[in-house]
N, C-alpha and C positions, 0 to 999 in steps of 0.2 A: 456314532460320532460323525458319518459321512453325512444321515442325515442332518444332524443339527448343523454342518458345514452348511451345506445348499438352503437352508432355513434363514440362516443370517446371509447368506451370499444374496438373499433373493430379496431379505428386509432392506439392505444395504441399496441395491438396486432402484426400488422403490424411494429409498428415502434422497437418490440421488436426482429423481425425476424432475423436474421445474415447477416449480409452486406457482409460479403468475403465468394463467394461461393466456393463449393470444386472446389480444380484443378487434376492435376495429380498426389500427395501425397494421394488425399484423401479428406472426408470430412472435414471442419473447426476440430480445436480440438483446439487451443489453443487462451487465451484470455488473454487481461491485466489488474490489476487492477488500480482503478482511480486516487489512489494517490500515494505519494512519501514516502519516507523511508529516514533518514539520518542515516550512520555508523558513521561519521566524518566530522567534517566542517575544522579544521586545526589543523596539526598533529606536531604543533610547529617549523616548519622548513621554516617558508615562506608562506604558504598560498596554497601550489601546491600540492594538495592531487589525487593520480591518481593510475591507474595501479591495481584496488584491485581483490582478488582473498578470496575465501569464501571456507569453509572444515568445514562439521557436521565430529562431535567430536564423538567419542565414549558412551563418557558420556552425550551426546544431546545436549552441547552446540556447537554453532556455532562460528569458528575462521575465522578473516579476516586477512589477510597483505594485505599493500599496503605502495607504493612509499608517502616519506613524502619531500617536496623540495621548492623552490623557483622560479621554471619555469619546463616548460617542461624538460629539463635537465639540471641537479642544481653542476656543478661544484666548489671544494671548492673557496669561497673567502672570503673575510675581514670578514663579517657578519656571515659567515656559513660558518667555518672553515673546517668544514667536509664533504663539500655538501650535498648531497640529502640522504637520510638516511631509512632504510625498518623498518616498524612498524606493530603493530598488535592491534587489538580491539575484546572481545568478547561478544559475547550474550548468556544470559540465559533463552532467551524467544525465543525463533523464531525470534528472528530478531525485535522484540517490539523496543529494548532498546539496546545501547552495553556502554563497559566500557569506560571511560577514554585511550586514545592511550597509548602505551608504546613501547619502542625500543627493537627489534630482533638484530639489527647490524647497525652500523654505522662506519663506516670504513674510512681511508683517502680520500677516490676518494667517485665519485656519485653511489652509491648503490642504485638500482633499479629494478624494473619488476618484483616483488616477487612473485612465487604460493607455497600452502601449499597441503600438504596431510599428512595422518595419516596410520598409516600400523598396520594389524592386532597387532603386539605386543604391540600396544599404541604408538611404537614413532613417532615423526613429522619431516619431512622433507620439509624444506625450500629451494626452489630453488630462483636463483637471478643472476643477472649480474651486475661487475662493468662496470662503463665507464669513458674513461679516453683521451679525443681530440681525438677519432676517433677509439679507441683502447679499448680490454676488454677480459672478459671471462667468464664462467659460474661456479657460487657456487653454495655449499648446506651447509648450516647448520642445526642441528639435536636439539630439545628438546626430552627429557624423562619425562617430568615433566606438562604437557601439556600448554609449553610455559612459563613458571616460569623463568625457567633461557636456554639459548643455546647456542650448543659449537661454538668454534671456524671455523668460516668457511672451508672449502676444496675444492678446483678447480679441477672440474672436466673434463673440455674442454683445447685443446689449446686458444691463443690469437684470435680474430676474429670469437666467437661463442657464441651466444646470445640465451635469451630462455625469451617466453613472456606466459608458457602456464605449468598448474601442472602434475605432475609426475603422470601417471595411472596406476595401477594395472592389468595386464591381469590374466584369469581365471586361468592359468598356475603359474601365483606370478612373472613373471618376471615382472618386471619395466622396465615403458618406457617415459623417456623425449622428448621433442619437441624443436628444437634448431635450429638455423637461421645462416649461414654462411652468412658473405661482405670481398669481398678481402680488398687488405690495398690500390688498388685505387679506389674503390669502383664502377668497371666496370660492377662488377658481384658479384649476389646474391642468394642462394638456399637454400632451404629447410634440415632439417637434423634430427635425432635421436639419442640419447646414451640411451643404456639399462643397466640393471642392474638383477644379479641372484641371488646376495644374500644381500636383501635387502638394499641398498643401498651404501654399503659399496666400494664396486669398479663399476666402469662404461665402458663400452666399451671407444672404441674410436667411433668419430659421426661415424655415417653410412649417407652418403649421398642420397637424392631421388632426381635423374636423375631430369634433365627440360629442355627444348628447348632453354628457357627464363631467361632474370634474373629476379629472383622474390626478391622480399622484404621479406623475407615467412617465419615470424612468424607462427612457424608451432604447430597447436592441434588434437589432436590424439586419437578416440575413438576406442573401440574393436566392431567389429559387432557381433549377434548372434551365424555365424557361423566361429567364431574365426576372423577374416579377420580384419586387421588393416585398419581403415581411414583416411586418413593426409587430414585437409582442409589446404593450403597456400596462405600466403597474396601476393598479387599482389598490390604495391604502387603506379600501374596509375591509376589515378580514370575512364579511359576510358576502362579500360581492366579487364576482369571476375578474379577473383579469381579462384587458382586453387587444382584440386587435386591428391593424389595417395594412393594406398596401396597396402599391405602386406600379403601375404599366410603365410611366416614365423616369425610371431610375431617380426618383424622390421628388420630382419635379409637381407634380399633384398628389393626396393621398383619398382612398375612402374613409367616409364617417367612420371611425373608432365602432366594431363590436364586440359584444361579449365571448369568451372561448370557451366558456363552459363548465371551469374549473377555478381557484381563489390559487392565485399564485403573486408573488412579490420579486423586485428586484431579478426580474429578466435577464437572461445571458441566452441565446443562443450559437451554437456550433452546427459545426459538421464534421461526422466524422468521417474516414478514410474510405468507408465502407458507403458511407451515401446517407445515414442515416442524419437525422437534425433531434441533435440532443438541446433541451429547453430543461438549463437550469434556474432554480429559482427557491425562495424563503416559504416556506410554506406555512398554516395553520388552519390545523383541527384540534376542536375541543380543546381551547383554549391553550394549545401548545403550538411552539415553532419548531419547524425545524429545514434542514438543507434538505431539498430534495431535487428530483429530475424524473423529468416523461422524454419521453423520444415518438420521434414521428416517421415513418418507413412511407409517406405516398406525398413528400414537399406541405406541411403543415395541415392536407387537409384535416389529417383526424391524427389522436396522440393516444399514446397507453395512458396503463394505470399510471398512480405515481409511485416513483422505487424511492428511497430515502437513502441517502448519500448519508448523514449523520443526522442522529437526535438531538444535537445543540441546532440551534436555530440564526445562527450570525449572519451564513449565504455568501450572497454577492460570489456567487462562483464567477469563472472562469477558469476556459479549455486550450489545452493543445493536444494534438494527436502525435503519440511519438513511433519511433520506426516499427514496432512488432506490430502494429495496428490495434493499442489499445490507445485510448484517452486519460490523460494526464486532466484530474479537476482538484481546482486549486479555491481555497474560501476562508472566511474566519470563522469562528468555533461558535463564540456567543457572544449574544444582542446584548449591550447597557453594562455589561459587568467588565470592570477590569477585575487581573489582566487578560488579556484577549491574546488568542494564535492566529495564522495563517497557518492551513492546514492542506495537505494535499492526498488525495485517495485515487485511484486507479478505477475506471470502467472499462469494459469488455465487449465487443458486441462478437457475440458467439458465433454469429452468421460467417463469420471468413473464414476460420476453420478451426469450427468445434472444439476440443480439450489443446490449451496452449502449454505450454511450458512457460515458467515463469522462474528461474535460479539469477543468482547474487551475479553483480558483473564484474565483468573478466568472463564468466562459463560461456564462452563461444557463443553463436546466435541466441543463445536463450538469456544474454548477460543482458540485452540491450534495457538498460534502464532495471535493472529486476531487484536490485539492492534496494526499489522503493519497496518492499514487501519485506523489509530490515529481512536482508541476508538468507530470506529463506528459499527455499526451491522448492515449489509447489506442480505439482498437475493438476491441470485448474479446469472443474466444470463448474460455472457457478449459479445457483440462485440469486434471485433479490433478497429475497424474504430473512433478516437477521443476517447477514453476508456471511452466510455460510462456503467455505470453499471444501469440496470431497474429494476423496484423493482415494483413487475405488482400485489402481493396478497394482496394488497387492490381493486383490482377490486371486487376481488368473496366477501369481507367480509366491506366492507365501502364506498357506492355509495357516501354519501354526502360528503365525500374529496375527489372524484373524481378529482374535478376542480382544487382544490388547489396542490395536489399532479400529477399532469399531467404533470409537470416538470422534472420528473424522478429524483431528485437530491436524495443523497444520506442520508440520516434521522438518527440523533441521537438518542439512544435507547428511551428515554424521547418522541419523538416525533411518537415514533411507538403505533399502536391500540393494 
């Protein structure tokens, strides 16, 4: 019996190992947790819940918008007079719980692609595009109030300038959007930016980033360490890498657009707490989408494999980092079908220290947000690979559920020693 103990102690051990080994980023660092999250199941407008974008708040709650509609693009008709319409939901747990949906703007045409952000004096800027048969432009609308009430929109782009990604802050305080040019025959398509120097108030005109190609180029835009702007851009052939460029002058010039070496869609990048720059994005192989994420440990030069956040393929993620030092990633479920979720999951980067604790909130330090893991209390080593979470400290303290507990599943507090 002692032997067959250390037999399974050691199989166990082994199966707790990391499946994706380091590549050229780096060691492994980031993991997913095992279950799911809902912000929203239907935002009243049809069932077509998509597009959502997430901003920790000042005051520690967590604000979403997102696209509320009837299909992927919800122009008005008999039923939904207004078409597709931008909403918001908030949390005051970490992402445990959020409110009841409510409307930001709902305007004649299809209003959609919303991101938020918050600027040091409190206010929130909502970025958005209408669409209108083929036609559109970029707004912002502003609360004071943190989303209570918001003003009247302002167009910020000509006709034909699109923006799928939130407004970032450089270290300098300039603002800088991410924005998507298609001519009106839709021969040609590129990436683009408008900035902003006094907080929001007035915007350049777009600045173009140069491409050989036409891209489909939902463009996201982080600052690197040493100031140096990152544009990742969507490439809409699923055969062809996505691509990138950047900026010495805080958006003011870009380089020609190139490829990154990987088929990626619908761009998001963050940072997490720990330094790392996580690149979410829509992905497909063999004929399948789905959400996934690479992470880069050396400022964008090189990125890992890719981990898969979910096998529904909707995307259009967006991050925020909450207090334990994981990543809160927020997305919709699936592409063309109603009805549609927004959906939220937990990433980890293991590098800050190793096995976390993760139980329901209220449980002291370990509560902070943990209810998103519906109420369970886990010790958390994780893999990418099938998000598996192991929970191995019953080996040292309770041989005789060995057997039973050998399943690695995840244990409600009640079932723990």
């Amino acid at each position: 019996m002692k032997m067959t103990y250390y037999v399974y102690m050691l199989a166990g051990l082994i199966a707790a190992m990391p499946l994706h080994w380091p590549t050229a980023a780096g060691a492994v660092a980031v993991n997913v947790s095992p279950t799911y999250g809902y912000i929203v199941t239907d935002g009243g407008a049809g069932g077509y819940e998509a597009f959502p974008d997430i901003c920790r708040l000042q005051n520690g709650d967590i604000l979403c918008t997102f696209y509320a509609g009837y299909a992927h693009v919800s122009p008005p008709n008999e039923t939904y007079s207004s078409g597709g319409r931008i909403m918001q939901a908030v949390s005051k747990d970490n992402g445990a719980t959020w409110s009841a949906p409510s409307v930001v703007y709902d305007g004649p045409l299809d209003d959609r692609d919303s991101s938020i952000c918050q600027l040091p004096n409190g206010r929130l800027l909502c970025n958005f595009f209408t669409y209108d048969n083929g036609s559109g432009a970029t707004y912002i609308t502003t609360s004071d109030d943190l989303g209570a009430t918001w003003s009247a929109p302002s167009q910020i782009t000509a006709d034909r300038y699109y923006t799928s990604s939130p407004i970032i802050r450089l270290s300098s305080g300039r603002l800088v959007l991410g924005l998507y040019a298609v001519n009106s025959t839709n021969t040609w398509a590129n990436g683009a930016v408008a900035t902003s120097d006094d907080d929001g108030d007035t915007w350049s005109n777009p600045i173009q980033i140069p491409t050989s190609v036409k891209l489909n180029a939902e463009t996201s835009v982080i600052e690197l360490t040493d100031g140096t702007l990152w544009a990742a851009l969507r490439n809409n052939k699923s055969s062809s890498p996505m691509y990138y460029s950047t900026s010495a002058d805080e958006g003011d010039t870009w380089t020609t657009s190139q490829p990154l070496g990987f088929h990626a869609e619908a761009p998001y990048l963050w940072r997490s707490e720990q330094g790392a720059i996580l690149l979410g994005y829509r992905a497909y192989k063999n004929g399948v989408y789905s959400t996934a994420l690479r992470y880069s440990l050396d400022e964008c030069a090189t990125w890992s494999d890719e981990i898969t956040i979910d096998p529904l393929g909707g995307a259009y993620t967006s991050m925020v980092n909450l207090n334990d030092g994981s990543v809160l990633v927020a997305y919709f479920d699936r592409m063309g079908d109603v009805p549609t979720d927004i959906r939220t999951r937990i990433m980890y980067d293991r590098r800050s220290a190793g096995t976390r604790h993760v139980g329901a909130a209220g449980d002291g330090a370990a509560g902070d947000g943990a209810a998103r893991l519906g109420g369970l209390r886990l010790e958390e080593t994780a893999v990418d690979l099938g998000f598996m979470i192991y929970d191995m400290r019953f080996m040292i303290y309770d041989r005789k559920r060995f057997r039973r507990r050998c399943d690695f599943r995840p244990r409600r507090r009640s079932e723990r020693f």
